[in-house]
C-alpha positions in Angstrom: -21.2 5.4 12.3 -19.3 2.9 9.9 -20.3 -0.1 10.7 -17.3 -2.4 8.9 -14.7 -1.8 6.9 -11.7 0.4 7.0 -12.4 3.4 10.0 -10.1 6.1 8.7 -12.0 8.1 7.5 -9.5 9.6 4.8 -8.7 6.3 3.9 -11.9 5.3 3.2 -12.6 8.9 1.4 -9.4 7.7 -1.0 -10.9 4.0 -1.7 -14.4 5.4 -2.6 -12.9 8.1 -4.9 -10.6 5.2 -6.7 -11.5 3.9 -10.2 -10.1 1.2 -12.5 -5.9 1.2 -12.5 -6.1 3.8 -9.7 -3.4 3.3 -7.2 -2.8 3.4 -3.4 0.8 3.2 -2.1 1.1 1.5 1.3 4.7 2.3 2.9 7.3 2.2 5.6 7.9 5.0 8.0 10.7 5.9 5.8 9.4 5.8 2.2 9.5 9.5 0.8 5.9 10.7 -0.1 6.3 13.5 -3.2 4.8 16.1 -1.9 2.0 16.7 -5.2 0.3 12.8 -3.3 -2.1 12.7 -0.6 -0.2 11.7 2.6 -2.4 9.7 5.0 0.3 9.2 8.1 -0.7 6.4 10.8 2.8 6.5 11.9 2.7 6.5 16.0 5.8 4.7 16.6 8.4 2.7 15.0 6.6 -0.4 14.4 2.9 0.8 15.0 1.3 0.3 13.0 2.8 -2.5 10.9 2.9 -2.5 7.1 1.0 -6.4 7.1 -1.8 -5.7 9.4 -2.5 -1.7 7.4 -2.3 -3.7 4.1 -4.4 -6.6 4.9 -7.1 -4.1 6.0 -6.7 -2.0 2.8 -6.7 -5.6 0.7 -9.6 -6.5 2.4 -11.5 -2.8 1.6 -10.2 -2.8 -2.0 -10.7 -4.8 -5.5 -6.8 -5.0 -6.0 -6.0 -6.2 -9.3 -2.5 -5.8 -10.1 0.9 -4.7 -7.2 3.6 -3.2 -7.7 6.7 -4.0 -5.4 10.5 -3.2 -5.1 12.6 -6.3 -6.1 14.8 -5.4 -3.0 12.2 -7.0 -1.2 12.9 -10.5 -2.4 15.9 -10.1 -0.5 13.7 -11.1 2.3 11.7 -14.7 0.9 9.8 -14.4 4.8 8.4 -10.8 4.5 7.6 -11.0 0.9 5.5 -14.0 1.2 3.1 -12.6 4.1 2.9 -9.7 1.7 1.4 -11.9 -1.2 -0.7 -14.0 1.5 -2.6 -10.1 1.8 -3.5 -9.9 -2.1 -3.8 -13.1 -3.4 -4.0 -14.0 -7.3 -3.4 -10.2 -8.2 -0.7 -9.5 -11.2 2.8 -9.1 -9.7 5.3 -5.9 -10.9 8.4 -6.0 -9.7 10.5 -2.9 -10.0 14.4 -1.1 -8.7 13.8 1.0 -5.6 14.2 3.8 -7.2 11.4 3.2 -10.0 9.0 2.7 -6.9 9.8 6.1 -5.7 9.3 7.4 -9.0 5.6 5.7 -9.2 4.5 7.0 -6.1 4.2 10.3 -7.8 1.1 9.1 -9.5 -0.5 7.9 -6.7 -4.1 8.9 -5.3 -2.2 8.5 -1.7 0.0 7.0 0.2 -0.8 5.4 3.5 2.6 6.0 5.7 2.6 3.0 8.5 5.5 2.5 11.5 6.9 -0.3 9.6 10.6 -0.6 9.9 11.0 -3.0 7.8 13.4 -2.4 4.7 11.2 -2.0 1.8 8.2 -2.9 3.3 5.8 -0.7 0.3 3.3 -2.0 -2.0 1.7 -0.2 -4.9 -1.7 -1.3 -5.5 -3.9 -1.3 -8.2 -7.5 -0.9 -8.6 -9.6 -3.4 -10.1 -13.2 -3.2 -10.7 -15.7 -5.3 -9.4 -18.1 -6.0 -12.0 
């Protein structure tokens, strides 16, 4: 058994397979998820699990060295700046909506929380830890 770490076993499958500028899209229970991209759904009701709490474990699994976010999400100064407190000193992109869709086509996965939050995604990037 795993002893620490991220549990999820697909999740963990996805981190271990990433390489250098590999991403991993963490989303709201309404993000849509092309269907050519590994859907890892922990959706089990609205809410559950949050977006902050799945990220932070993620973040804390990961060498993240760059995110991607919507700039609709500035809209909300609060949410945004938990989200940052999860990956700090990484490389910030900020992109429409719509682009963010559009990049979640390239994606090793995305990891489909209950968040409700309106958009509550991050795209993250890969580093390398050496």
């Amino acid at each position: 058994m795993k002893k620490q770490g991220i549990l999820n076993s697909e999740i963990a499958s996805v981190l271990a397979r990433m390489g250098h500028t590999d991403t991993i899209v963490i989303a709201d229970c309404g993000l849509p998820i092309p269907d050519d991209v590994k859907r890892i759904d922990l959706a089990l009701t609205m809410g559950t699990p949050g977006f902050l709490e799945t990220l932070q474990a993620v973040a804390d699994d990961m060498q993240v060295e760059e995110v991607t976010l919507a700039e609709e999400l500035e809209e909300n100064e609060a949410y945004l700046s938990k989200v940052l407190v999860a990956v700090p000193g990484t490389a910030q992109n900020r992109v429409s909506h719509e682009t963010f869709k559009e990049l979640t086509k390239n994606a090793k996965a995305v990891i489909r929380t209950g968040e409700t939050t309106p958009y509550a995604n991050i795209i993250l990037h890969a580093g390398v830890i050496f």
